[in-house]
C-alpha positions as CSV (number, residue, x, y, z in Angstrom):
1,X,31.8,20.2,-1.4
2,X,33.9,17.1,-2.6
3,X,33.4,15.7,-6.2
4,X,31.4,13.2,-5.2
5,X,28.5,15.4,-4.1
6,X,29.0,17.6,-6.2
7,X,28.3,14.3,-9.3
8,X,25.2,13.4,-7.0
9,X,24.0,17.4,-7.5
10,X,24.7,17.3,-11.2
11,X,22.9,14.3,-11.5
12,X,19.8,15.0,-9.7
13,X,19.9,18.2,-11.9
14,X,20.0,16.4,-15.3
15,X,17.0,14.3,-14.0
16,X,14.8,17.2,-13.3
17,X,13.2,19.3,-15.8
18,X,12.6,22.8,-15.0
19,X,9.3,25.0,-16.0
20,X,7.6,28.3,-15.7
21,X,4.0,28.9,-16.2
22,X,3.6,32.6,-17.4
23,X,0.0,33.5,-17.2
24,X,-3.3,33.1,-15.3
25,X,-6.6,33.6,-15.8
26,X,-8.5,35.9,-13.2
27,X,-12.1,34.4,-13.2
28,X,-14.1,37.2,-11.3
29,X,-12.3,40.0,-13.7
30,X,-11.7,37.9,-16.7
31,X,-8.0,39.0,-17.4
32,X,-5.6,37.1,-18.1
33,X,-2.4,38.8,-16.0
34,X,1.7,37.7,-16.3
35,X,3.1,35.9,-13.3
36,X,6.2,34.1,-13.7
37,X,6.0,30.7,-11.3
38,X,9.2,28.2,-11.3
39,X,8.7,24.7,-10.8
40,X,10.4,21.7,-11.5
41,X,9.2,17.9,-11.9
42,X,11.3,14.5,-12.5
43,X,8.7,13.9,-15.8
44,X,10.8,13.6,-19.1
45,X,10.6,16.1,-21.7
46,X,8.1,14.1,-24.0
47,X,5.3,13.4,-21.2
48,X,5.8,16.7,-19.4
49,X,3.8,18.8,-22.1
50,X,2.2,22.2,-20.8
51,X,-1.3,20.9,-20.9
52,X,0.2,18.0,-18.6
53,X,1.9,20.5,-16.3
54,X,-1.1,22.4,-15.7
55,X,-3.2,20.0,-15.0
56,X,-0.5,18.4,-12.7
57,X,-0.9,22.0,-10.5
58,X,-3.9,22.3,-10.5
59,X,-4.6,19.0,-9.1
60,X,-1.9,19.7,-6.4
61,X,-3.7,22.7,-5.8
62,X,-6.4,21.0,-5.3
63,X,-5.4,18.5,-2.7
64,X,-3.8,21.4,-1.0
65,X,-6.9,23.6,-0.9
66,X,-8.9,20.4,0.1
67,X,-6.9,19.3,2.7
68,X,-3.9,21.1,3.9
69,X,-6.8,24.8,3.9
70,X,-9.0,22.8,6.4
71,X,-6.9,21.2,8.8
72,X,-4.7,24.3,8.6
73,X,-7.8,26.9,9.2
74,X,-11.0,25.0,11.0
75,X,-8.9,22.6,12.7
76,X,-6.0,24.8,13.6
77,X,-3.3,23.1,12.8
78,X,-1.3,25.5,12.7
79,X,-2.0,26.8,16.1
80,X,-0.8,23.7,17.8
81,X,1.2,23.3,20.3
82,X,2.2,19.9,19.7
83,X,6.0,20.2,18.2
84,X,8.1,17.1,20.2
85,X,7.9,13.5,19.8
86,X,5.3,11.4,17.8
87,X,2.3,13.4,19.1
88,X,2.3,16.4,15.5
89,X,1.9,13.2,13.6
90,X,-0.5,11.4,15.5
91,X,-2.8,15.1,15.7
92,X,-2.0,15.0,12.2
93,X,-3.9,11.8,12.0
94,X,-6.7,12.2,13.8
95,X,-7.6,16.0,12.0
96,X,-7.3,14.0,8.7
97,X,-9.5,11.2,10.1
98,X,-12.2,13.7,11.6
99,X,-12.0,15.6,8.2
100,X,-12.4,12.1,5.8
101,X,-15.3,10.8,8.7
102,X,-17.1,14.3,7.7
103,X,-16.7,14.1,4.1
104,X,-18.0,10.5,3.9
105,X,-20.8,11.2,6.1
106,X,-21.6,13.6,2.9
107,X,-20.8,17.3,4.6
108,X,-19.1,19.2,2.6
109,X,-19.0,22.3,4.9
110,X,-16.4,21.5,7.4
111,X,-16.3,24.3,9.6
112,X,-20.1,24.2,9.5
113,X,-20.6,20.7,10.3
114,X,-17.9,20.7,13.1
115,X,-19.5,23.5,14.7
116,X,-23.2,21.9,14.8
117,X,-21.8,18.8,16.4
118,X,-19.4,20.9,19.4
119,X,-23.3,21.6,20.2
120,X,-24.5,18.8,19.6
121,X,-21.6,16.0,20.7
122,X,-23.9,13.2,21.4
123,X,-25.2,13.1,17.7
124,X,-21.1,12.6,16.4
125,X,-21.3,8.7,17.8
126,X,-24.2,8.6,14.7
127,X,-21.1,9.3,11.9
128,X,-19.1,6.0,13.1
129,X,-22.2,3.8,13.4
């Protein structure tokens, strides 16, 4: 590695602060149990407060459970096939559309809802009206 990069990596490191979150609360049992979770965000010190952090999470968390859970489980992602070219992207595109046409319709069982209309196909023209 020449000095240069090795500046860049220095750099990038004093820009970043590091964190751990150190417990968790189990809701059905209503324990809190030890579980050491690394992290690291470009915040500075004085707006990256724990309460911040946390909330930061579990809104990522969130998202992920959301969106990423769905198009990776009912829509079987995943499972694809499609690894060359533009075509992942484009699938990508048209699971995320599917999923926000479904949501804005007001269903908020996916995998429900997708499996009424593969028997009913005729009735998914209705959600784009």
């Amino acid at each position: 590695m020449s000095n240069v990069s090795l500046k860049k990596v220095y750099a990038l490191e004093s820009l970043c602060l590091k964190f751990r979150t150190l417990q968790r609360l189990n809701k059905k049992t209503v324990k809190i149990t030890s579980q050491t979770q690394s992290g690291m965000t470009s915040l500075m010190p004085e707006k990256a407060a724990g309460d911040t952090l946390f909330k930061l999470r579990c809104q990522h968390w969130r998202i992920e459970n959301k969106v990423h859970w769905i198009r990776d489980t009912v829509l079987g992602e995943d499972a694809s096939q499609a690894r060359t070219g533009s075509i992942p992207h484009a699938m990508a595109a048209l699971r995320n559309t599917a999923v926000s046409v479904l949501r804005f319709a007001g269903h908020t069982k996916i995998a429900e809802t997708r499996r009424y209309f593969a028997t009913n196909p005729k009735l998914v023209v209705n959600l784009i009206r």
